[in-house]
C-alpha positions in Angstrom: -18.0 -10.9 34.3 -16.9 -14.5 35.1 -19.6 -15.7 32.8 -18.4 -13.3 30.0 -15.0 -14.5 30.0 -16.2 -18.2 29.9 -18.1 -18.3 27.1 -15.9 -16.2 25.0 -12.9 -18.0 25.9 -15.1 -20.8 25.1 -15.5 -19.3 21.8 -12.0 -18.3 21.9 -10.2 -21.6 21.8 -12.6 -23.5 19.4 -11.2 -21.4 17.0 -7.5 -22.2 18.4 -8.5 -26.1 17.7 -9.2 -25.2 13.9 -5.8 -23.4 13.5 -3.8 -26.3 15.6 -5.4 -28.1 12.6 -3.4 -25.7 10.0 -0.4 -25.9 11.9 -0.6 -29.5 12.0 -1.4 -29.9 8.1 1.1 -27.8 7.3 4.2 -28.8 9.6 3.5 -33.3 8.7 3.1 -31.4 5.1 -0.2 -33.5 5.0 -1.5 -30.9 2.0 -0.3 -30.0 -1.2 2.9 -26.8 -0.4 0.0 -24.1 -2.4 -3.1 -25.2 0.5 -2.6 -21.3 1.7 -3.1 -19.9 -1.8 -6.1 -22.3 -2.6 -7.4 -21.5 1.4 -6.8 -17.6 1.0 -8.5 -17.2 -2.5 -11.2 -19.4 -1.3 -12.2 -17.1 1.3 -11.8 -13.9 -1.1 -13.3 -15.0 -4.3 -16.2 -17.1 -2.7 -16.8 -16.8 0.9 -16.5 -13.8 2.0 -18.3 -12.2 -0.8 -21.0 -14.2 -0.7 -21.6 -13.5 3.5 -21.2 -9.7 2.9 -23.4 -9.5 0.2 -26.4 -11.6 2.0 -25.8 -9.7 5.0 -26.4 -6.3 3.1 -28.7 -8.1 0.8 -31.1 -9.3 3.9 -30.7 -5.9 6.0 -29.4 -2.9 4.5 -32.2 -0.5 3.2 -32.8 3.0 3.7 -34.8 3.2 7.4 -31.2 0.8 8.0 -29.1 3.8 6.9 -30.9 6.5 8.7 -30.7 4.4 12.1 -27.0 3.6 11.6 -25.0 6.4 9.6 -23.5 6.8 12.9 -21.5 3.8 12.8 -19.9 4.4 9.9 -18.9 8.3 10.8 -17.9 6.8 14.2 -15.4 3.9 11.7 -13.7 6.8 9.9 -13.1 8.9 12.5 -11.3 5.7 14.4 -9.5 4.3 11.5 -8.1 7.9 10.7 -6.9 7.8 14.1 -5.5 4.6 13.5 -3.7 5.4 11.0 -2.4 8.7 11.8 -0.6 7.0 15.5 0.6 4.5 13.4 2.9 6.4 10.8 4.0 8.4 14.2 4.9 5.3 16.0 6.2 3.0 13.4 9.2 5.2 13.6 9.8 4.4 16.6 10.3 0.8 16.1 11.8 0.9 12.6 13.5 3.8 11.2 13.0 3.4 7.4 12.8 0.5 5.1 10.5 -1.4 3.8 10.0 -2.9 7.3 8.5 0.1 8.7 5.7 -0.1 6.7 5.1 -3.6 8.2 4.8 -2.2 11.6 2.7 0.6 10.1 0.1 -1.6 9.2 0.4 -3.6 12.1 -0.3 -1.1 14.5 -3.2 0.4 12.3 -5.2 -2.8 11.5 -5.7 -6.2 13.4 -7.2 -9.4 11.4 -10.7 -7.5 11.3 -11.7 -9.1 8.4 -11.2 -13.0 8.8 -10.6 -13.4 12.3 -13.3 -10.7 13.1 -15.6 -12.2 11.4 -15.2 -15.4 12.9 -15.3 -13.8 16.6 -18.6 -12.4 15.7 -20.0 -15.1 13.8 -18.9 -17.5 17.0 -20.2 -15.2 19.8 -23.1 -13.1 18.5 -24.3 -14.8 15.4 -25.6 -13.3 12.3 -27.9 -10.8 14.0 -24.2 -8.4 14.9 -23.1 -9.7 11.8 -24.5 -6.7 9.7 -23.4 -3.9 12.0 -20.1 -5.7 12.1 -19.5 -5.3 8.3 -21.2 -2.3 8.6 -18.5 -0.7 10.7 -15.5 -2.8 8.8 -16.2 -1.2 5.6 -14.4 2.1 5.4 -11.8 0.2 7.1 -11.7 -2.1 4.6 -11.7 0.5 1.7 -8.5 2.3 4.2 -6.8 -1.3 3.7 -7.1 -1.9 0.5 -5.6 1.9 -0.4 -3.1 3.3 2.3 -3.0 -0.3 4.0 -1.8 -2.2 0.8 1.1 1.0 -0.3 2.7 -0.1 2.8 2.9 -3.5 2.3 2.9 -3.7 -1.8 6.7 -2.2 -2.5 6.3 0.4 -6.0 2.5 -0.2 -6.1 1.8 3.4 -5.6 -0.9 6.0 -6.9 -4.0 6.4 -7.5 -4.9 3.9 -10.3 -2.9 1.1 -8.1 -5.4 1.9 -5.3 -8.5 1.5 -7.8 -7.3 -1.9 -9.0 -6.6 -2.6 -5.1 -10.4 -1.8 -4.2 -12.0 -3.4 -7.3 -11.8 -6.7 -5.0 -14.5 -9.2 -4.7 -15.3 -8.7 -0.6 -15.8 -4.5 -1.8 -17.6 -5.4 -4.9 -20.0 -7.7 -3.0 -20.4 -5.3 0.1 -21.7 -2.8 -3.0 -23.6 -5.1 -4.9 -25.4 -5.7 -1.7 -25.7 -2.2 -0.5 -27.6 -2.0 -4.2 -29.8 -5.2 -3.7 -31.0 -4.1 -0.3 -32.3 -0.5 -1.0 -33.9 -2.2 -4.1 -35.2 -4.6 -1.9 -33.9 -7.9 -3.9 -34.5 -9.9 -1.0 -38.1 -10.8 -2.1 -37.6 -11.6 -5.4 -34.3 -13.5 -4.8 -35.1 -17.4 -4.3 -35.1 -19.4 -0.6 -32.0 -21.5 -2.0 -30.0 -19.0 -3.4 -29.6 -16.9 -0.4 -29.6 -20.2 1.9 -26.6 -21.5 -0.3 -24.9 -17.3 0.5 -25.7 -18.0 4.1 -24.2 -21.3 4.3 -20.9 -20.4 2.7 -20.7 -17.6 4.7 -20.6 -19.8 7.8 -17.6 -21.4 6.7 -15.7 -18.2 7.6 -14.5 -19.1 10.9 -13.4 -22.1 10.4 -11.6 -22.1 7.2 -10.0 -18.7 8.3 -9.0 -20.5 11.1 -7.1 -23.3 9.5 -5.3 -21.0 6.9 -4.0 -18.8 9.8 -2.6 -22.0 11.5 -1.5 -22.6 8.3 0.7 -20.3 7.4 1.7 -20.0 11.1 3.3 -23.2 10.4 5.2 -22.1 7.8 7.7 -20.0 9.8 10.5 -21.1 12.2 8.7 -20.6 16.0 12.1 -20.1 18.0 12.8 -17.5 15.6 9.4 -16.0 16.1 9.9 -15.6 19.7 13.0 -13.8 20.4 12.1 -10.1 19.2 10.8 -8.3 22.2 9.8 -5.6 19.7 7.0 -7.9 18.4 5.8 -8.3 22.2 5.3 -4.7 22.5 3.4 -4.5 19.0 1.2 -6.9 20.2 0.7 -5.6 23.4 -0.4 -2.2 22.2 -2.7 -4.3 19.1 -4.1 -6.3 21.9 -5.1 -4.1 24.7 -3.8 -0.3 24.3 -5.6 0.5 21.4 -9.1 -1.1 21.7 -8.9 0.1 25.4 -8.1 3.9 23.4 -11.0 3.7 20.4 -13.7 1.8 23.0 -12.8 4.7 25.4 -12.8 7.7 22.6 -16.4 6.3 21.3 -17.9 6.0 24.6 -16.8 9.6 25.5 -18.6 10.4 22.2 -21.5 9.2 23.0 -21.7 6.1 20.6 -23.9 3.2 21.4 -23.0 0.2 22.8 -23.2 -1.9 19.5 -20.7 0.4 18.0 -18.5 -0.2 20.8 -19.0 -4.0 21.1 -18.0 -4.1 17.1 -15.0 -1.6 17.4 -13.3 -3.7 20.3 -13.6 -6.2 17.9 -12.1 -5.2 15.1 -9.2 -3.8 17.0 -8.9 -6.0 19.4 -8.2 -8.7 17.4 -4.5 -10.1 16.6 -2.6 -9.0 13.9 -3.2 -10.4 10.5 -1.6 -12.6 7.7 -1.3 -9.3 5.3 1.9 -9.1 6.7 3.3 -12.4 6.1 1.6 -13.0 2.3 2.0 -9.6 1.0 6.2 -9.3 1.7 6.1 -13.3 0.6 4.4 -11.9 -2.8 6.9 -9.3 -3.9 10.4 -11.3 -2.0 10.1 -9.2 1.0 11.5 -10.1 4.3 8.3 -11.8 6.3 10.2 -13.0 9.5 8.7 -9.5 10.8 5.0 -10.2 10.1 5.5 -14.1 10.6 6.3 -13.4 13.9 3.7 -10.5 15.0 0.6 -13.2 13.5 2.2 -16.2 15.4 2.3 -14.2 19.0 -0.6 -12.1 18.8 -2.8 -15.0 17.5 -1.6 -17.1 20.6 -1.7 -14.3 23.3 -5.5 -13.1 21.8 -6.7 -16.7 23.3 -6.8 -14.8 26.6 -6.7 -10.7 25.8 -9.8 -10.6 23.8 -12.2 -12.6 26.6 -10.4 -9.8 29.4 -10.7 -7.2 27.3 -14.8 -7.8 26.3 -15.9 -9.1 29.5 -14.0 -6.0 31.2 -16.2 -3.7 28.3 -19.1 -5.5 29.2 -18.8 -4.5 33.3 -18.2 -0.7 32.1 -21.6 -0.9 29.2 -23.7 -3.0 31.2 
């Protein structure tokens, strides 16, 4: 277990170092004030698509699907549960308001989608890369349609929702789901999908930075004082993984679904909260604060939490 823990904290704080380098850039204001919009869209228009579509590109196909239907089922049936404890308990924290919605999508989600990525890409390589995205999709489709109502005030409906999910990191995620079962892979060039690969690997890193970033864009002592956040965190740090980890292994999934569902919900809460209410002149002292203290206190929860799962799987 000792082992465990070191190398993922290992893992753990090199990807503290690369947002220490956001905070810094953005606090000596070394980059241009727009370095989080050129960062974020970056990573959504180029980076991220490109990794999910190789990944589905090089291993998604139909004997792929038969073998590992299971983990998306097993993805539904957790975010559902997600999201049906958070619209109970968001009320107990806020009563109404745009605000509750905040701590709605707080408690339902963690940064599964940059920081995730980077965890896995960091610890397990590309190999858990696929079932990773595999089991992040229907999450990602819940995001981008209940997830985004919360955060997006009057965006509401069923054609908001379309326009929501027509993003580039769904789009690729299809495109590649497409290109495996027609097995593209052997007709698609070395270099193109090497050049894919290779920007995929700048996930963790450049995810990194832009949370430091924006991190840096808030006041700290004004982050710190709401005990309320502390208890959100808590419960997105430890409570909940230990609940889905602990639901799926009494439902018999296997231990890669497990592995990959700690860490998408184990992970610390994301920077949704903070662009999102930014975008449309929301308050985002709420979700400025929940990413600065979760980020900080995942250093240490995540290594616990996965060397602890790996004791109980082993």
């Amino acid at each position: 277990m000792a082992q465990v823990f070191s190398a993922t904290l290992g893992a753990m704080l090199t990807m503290l170092i690369c947002m220490l380098v956001g905070f810094v850039l953005r606090t000596k204001k070394i980059e241009p004030e727009n370095t989080d919009s050129v960062f974020s869209r970056f990573l959504s228009f180029v980076v991220a698509p490109a990794m999910n579509f190789n990944s589905f590109l090089q291993n998604f196909n139909l004997q792929s699907l038969k073998e590992n239907y299971t983990v998306i089922l097993f993805s539904l049936l957790i975010a559902a549960l997600a999201v049906i404890i958070a619209t109970f308990l968001s009320r107990v924290f806020v009563k109404e308001g745009y605000a509750q919605g905040v701590y709605k999508y707080a408690i339902a989600f963690a940064n599964f989608s940059y920081m995730g990525t980077a965890v896995v890409l960091s610890i397990f390589g590309e190999e858990m890369l696929y079932y990773y995205l595999l089991f992040t999709t229907p999450m990602n489709i819940i995001v981008y349609t209940w997830g985004m109502t919360q955060l997006i005030p009057g965006k509401k409906g069923f054609k908001a929702a379309l326009v929501r999910i027509s993003n580039p990191t769904t789009v690729a995620v299809l495109l590649g789901v497409f290109a495996g079962l027609l097995n593209l892979k052997a007709y698609i060039p070395g270099f193109i999908t090497g050049a894919f690969s290779s920007l995929g690997n700048c996930m963790g890193p450049i995810s990194m930075v832009l949370t430091g970033y924006v991190i840096g864009m808030f006041d700290i002592k004004k982050a710190l004082t709401d005990v309320k956040i502390y208890i959100v965190s808590a419960l997105r740090l430890i409570l909940f993984p230990a609940l889905y980890c602990g639901l799926l292994m009494l439902l018999g999934a296997s231990n890669t679904v497990v592995i990959v569902a700690l860490i998408a919900y184990a992970m610390p809460l994301g920077l949704n909260t903070v662009v999102f209410p930014a975008a449309y002149g929301a308050d985002t002292s709420v979700g400025a604060s929940m990413a600065l203290i979760s980020n900080v206190l995942c250093i240490v929860t995540f290594p616990v939490m996965y060397a602890l799962l790996t004791t109980i799987i082993k």
